[in-house]
C-alpha positions in Angstrom: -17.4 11.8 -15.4 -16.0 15.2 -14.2 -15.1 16.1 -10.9 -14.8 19.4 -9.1 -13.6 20.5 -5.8 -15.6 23.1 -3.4 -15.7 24.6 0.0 -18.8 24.9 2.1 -19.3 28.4 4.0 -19.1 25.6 7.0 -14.9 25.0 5.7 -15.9 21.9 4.3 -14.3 20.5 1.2 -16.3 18.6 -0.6 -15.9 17.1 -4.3 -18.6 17.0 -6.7 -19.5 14.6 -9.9 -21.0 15.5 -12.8 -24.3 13.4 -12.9 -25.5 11.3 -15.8 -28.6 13.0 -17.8 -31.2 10.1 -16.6 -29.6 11.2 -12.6 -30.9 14.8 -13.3 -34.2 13.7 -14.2 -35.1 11.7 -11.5 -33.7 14.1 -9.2 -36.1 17.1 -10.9 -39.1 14.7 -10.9 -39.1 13.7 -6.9 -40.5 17.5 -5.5 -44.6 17.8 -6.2 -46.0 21.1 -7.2 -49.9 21.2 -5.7 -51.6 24.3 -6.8 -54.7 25.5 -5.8 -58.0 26.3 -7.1 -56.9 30.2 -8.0 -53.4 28.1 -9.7 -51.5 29.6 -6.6 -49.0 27.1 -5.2 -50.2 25.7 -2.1 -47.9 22.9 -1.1 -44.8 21.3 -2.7 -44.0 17.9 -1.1 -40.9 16.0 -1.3 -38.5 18.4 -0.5 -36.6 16.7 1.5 -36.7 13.8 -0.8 -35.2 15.1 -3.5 -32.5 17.1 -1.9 -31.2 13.8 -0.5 -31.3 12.1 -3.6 -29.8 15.1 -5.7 -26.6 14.8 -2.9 -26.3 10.9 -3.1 -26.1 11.5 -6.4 -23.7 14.5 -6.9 -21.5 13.8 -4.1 -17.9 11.9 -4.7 -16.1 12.8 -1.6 -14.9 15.2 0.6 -14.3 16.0 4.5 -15.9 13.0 6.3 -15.6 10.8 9.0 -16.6 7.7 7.0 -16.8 8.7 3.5 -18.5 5.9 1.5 -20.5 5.0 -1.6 -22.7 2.0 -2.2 -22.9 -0.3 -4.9 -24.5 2.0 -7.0 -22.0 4.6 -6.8 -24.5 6.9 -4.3 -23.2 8.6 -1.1 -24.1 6.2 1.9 -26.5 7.4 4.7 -23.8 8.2 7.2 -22.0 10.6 4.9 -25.2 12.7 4.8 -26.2 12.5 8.5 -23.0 14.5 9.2 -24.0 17.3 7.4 -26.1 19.9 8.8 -29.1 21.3 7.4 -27.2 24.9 6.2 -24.6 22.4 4.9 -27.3 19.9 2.9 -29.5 23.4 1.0 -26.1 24.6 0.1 -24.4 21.5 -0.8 -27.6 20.4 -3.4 -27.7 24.0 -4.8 -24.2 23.5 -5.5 -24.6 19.8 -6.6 -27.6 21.3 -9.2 -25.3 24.3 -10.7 -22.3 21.7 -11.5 -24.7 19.8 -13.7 -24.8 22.8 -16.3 -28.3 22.3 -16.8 -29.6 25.0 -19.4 -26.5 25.6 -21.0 
């Protein structure tokens, strides 16, 4: 699969992969839409859960202490506890827009 190089407004280089199509989905499935009675969104849950899981899966490398994958090809826990919060929202938007979903 593709790669591409990137920098974080932190400096940060990071390298991206191109995720499989079946990746994607189960990425886009993990964040829960509630809607209220008026069909107003009132909640979305598993945020948090899918941003992890859309940079386990789009991440292949970058400026890291400890920069390792497991078995499955997925960024390991300590890769992602060094990044920041900022770092993380940026980091899956980027992840998302090197998928070229919609084109």
């Amino acid at each position: 699969m593709a790669k591409k190089n990137v920098e974080l407004a932190s400096g940060r280089k990071i390298e991206l992969k191109e995720m499989s199509v079946d990746e994607v989905d189960f990425c886009q499935d993990i964040a829960q839409i509630v809607y209220n009675e008026e069909g107003e969104v009132s909640t979305v849950r598993g945020v948090s859960k899918s941003r992890t899981a859309w940079i386990r899966r789009g991440l292949a490398g970058g400026d890291f202490k400890d920069f390792s994958l497991d078995m499955k090809g997925f960024a390991g826990d300590s890769v992602i506890k060094e990044l920041n919060e900022a770092e993380k929202n940026e980091l899956m938007q980027l992840i998302q827009g090197y998928q070229n979903m919609g084109e």
